[in-house]
C-alpha positions as CSV (number, residue, x, y, z in Angstrom):
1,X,6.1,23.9,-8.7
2,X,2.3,22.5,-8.4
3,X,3.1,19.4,-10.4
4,X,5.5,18.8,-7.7
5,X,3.2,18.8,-4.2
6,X,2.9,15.0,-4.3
7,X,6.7,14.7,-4.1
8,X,6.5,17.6,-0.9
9,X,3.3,15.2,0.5
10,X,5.5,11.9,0.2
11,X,8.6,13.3,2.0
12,X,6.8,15.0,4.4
13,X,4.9,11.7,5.3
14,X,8.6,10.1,5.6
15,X,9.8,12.4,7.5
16,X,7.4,12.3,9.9
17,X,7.5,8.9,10.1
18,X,10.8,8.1,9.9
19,X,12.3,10.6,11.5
20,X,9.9,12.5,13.7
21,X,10.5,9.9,16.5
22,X,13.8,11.2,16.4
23,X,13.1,15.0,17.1
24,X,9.9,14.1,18.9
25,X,10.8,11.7,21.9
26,X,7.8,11.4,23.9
27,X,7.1,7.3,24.1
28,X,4.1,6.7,22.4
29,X,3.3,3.5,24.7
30,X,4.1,5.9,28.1
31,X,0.4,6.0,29.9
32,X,0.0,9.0,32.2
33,X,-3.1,9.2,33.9
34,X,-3.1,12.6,34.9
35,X,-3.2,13.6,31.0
36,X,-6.4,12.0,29.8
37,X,-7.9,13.0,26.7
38,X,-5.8,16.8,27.3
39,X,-6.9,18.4,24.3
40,X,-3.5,19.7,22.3
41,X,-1.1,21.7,24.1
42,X,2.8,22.7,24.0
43,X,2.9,19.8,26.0
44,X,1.5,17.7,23.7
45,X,1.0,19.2,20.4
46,X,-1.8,16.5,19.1
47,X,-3.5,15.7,22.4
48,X,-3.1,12.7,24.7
49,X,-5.7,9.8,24.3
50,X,-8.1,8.0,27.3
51,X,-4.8,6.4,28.4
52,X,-2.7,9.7,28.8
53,X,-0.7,9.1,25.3
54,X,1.2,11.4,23.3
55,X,-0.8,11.2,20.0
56,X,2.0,12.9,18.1
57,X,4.2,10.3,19.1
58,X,1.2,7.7,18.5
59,X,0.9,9.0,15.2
60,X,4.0,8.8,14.2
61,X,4.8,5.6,15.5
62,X,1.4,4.1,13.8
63,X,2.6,5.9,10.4
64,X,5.5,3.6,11.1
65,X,4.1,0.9,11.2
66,X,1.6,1.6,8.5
67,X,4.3,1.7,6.2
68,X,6.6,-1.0,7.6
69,X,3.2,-3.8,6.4
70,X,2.2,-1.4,3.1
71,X,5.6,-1.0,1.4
72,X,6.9,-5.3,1.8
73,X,3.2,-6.0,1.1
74,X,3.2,-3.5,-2.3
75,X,6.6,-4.6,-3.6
76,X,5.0,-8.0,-3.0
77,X,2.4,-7.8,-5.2
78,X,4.0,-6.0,-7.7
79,X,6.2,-9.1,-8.2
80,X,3.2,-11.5,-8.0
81,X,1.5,-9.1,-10.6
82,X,4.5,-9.0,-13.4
83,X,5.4,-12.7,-12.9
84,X,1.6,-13.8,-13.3
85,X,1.2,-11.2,-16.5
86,X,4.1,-12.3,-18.2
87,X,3.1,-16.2,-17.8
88,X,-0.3,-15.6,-19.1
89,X,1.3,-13.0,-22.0
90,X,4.3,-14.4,-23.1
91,X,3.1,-18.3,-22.6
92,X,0.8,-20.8,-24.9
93,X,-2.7,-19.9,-25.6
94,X,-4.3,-23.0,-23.2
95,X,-2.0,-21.4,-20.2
96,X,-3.1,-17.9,-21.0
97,X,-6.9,-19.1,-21.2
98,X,-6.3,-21.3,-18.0
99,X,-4.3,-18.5,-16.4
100,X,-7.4,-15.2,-16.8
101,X,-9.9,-17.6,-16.1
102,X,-8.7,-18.1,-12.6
103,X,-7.9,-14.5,-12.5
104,X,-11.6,-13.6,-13.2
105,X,-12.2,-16.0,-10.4
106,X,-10.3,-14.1,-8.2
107,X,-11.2,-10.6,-9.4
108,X,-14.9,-11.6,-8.9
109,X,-14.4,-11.8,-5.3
110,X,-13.9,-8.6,-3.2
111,X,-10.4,-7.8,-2.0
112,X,-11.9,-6.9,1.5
113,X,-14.0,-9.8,1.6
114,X,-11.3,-12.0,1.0
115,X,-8.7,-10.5,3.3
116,X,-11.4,-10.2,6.4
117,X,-12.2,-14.3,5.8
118,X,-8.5,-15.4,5.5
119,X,-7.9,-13.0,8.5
120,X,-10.5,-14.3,10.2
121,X,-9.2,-17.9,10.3
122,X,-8.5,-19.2,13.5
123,X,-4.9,-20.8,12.7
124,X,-4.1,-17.4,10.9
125,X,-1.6,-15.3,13.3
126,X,-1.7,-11.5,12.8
127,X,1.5,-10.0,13.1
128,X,3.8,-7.8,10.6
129,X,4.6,-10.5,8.4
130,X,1.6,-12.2,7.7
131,X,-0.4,-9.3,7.0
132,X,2.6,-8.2,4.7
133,X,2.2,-11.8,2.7
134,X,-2.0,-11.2,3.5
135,X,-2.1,-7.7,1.6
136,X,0.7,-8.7,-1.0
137,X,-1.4,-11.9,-1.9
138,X,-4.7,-10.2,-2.9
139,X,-3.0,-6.9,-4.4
140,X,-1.6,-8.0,-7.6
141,X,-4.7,-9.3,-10.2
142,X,-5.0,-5.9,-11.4
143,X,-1.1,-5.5,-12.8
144,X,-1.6,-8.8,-13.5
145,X,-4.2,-8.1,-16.2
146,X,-2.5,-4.9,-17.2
147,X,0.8,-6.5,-17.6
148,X,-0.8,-9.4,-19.7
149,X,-2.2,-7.0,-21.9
150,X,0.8,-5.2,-22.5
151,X,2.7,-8.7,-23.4
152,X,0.5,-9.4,-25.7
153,X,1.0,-6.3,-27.8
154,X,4.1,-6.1,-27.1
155,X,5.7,-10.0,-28.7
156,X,3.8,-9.0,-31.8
157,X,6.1,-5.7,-32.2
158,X,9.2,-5.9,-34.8
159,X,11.6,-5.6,-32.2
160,X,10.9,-8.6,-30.3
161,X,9.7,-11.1,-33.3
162,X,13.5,-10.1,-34.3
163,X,14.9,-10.8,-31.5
164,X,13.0,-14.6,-31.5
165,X,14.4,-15.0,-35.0
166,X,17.6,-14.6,-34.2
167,X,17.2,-17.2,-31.5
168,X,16.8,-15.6,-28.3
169,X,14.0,-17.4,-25.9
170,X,11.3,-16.1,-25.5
171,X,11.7,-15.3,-21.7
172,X,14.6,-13.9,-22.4
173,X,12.6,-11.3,-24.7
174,X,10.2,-10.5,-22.0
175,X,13.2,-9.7,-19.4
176,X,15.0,-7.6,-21.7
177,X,13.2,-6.6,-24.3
178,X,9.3,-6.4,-23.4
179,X,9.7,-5.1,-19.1
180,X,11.7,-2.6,-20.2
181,X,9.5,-1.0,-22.2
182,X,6.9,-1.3,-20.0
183,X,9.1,0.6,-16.7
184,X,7.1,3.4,-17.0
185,X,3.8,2.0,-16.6
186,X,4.9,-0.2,-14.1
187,X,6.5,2.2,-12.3
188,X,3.2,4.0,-12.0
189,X,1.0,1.2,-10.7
190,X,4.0,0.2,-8.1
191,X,3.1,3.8,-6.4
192,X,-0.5,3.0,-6.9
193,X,-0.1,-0.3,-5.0
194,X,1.6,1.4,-2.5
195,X,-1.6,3.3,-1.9
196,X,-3.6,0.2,-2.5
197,X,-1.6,-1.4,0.6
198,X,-2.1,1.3,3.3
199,X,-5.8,1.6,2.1
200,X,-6.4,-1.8,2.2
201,X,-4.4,-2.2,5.7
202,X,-6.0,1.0,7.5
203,X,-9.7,-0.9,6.8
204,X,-8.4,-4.2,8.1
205,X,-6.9,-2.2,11.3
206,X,-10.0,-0.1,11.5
207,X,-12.0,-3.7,11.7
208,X,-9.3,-4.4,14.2
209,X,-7.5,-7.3,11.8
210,X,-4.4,-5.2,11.2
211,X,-1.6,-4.1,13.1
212,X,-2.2,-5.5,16.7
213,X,-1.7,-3.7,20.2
214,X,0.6,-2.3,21.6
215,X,1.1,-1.2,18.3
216,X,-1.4,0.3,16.4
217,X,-1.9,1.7,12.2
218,X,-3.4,5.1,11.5
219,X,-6.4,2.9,10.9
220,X,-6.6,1.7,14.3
221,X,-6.1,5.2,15.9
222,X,-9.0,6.2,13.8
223,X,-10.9,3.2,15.1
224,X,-10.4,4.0,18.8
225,X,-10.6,7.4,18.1
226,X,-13.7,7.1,16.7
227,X,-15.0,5.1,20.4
228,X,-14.8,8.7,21.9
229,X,-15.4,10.9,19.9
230,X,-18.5,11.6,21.3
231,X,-17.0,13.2,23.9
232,X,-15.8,15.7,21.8
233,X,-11.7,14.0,21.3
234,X,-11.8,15.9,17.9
235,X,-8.0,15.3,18.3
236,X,-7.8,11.5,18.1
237,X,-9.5,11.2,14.6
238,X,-8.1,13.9,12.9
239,X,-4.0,12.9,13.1
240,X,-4.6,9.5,11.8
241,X,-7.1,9.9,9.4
242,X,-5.4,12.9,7.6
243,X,-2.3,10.8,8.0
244,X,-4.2,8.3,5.6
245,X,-5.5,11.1,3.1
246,X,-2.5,12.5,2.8
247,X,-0.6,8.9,1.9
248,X,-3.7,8.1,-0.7
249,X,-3.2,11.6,-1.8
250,X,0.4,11.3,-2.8
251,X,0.5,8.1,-4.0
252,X,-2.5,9.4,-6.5
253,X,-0.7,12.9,-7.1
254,X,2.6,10.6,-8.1
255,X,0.9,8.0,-9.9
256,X,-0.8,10.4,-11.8
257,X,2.4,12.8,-12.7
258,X,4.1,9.7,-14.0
259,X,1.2,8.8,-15.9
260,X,1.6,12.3,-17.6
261,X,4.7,11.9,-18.2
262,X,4.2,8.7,-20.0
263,X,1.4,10.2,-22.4
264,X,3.8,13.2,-23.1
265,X,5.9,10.7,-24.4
């Protein structure tokens, strides 16, 4: 039972976000100026911000959109990652020398850095989709290098210099052959990019480069949250920002069990 709390976390974040709005009807974009900054009630279970806002129903809908940029942008990468490995793995030595060297480039720079510059353009739009392609474009050198690795050990294995013997390409042996034996580890950083993403995208909201108004990430509640908390709105950090512990949290708890289960192996 306690190997199993990140599973519990991660459904109960779903749930929430998914379908909370469902149980929970309040409109999070409803501003009622009688209710300002009402601590939590029955009424309103989380508060209301300086606007009059359920935060429950801010919350949830912010966990929304938190994941509708974090999961696109995750898978994204995740692609990016095992396409750019198995290039640099499974191809000739001057690509694979080519290939790490711009990958060291890359890695040498700062995600954050790079992601507040390109957001920072002026011709660069923030929406849902471009921060999706954004995050997804930044996220994947680290699979990249893992997934390299793991070619390269892997074409020098019995298994797959028989299959090149008997004629079989050799992208053909890295889609059936080496990526299968590599789900598991795969499978394990996919969940860690998943937390990667909703990191990386609460920071850019918190600098006010993610998710735009009207709607909002847990990282922008926390920002505006944190604009009055002076007068003592304990309730408009606490939601979001345990909203993003707890996604970091699982994704780390499930990461981690999978990466268990793999050295049980």
């Amino acid at each position: 039972m306690t190997n199993k709390w990140p599973i519990f976390v991660a459904m109960a974040l779903l749930l929430l976000c998914v379908l909370g709005p469902l149980v929970w009807r309040a409109d999070p974009y409803a501003v009622n100026r009688m209710d300002v900054l009402t601590p939590p009630t029955l009424a309103h279970p989380l508060g209301t911000d300086d606007l009059g806002r359920d935060m429950l129903a801010r919350t949830m809908d912010a966990g929304a959109d938190t994941l509708r940029v974090a999961l696109p942008a995750s898978a994204l990468a995740f692609l990016l990652g095992i396409a750019y490995g198995l290039l640099a793995g499974m191809g000739p030595r001057w690509m694979d020398a080519v290939l790490m060297r711009l990958l060291d480039a890359v890695l040498a720079v700062p995600t954050l850095v790079l992601l507040v510059a390109a957001a920072s353009l002026p011709f660069f739009t923030l929406g849902t989709v471009s921060l999706m392609l954004l995050i997804g474009a930044v996220a994947w050198p680290g699979l990249a290098r893992l997934v390299r690795g793991e070619a390269i050990a892997l074409r020098e294995r019995d298994f797959v210099r028989a299959a090149e013997q008997m004629g079989a390409g050799r992208w053909y042996v890295a889609r059936t052959h080496i990526l299968p034996v590599m789900g598991r580890m795969l499978a394990v950083n996919a969940i860690f990019l998943i937390g990667d993403a909703i990191l990386v995208l609460s920071s850019l909201s918190f600098l006010g480069l993610g998710v735009q108004p009207p709607h909002t990430s847990w990282g922008g509640l926390l920002q505006s949250g944190l604009q009055l908390v002076d007068l003592g709105a304990w309730w408009l950090i606490v939601p979001p920002g345990l909203g993003i512990f707890a996604a970091l949290l699982a994704a780390s708890g499930l990461g981690q069990r999978l990466a268990r289960g793999q050295a049980g192996r």
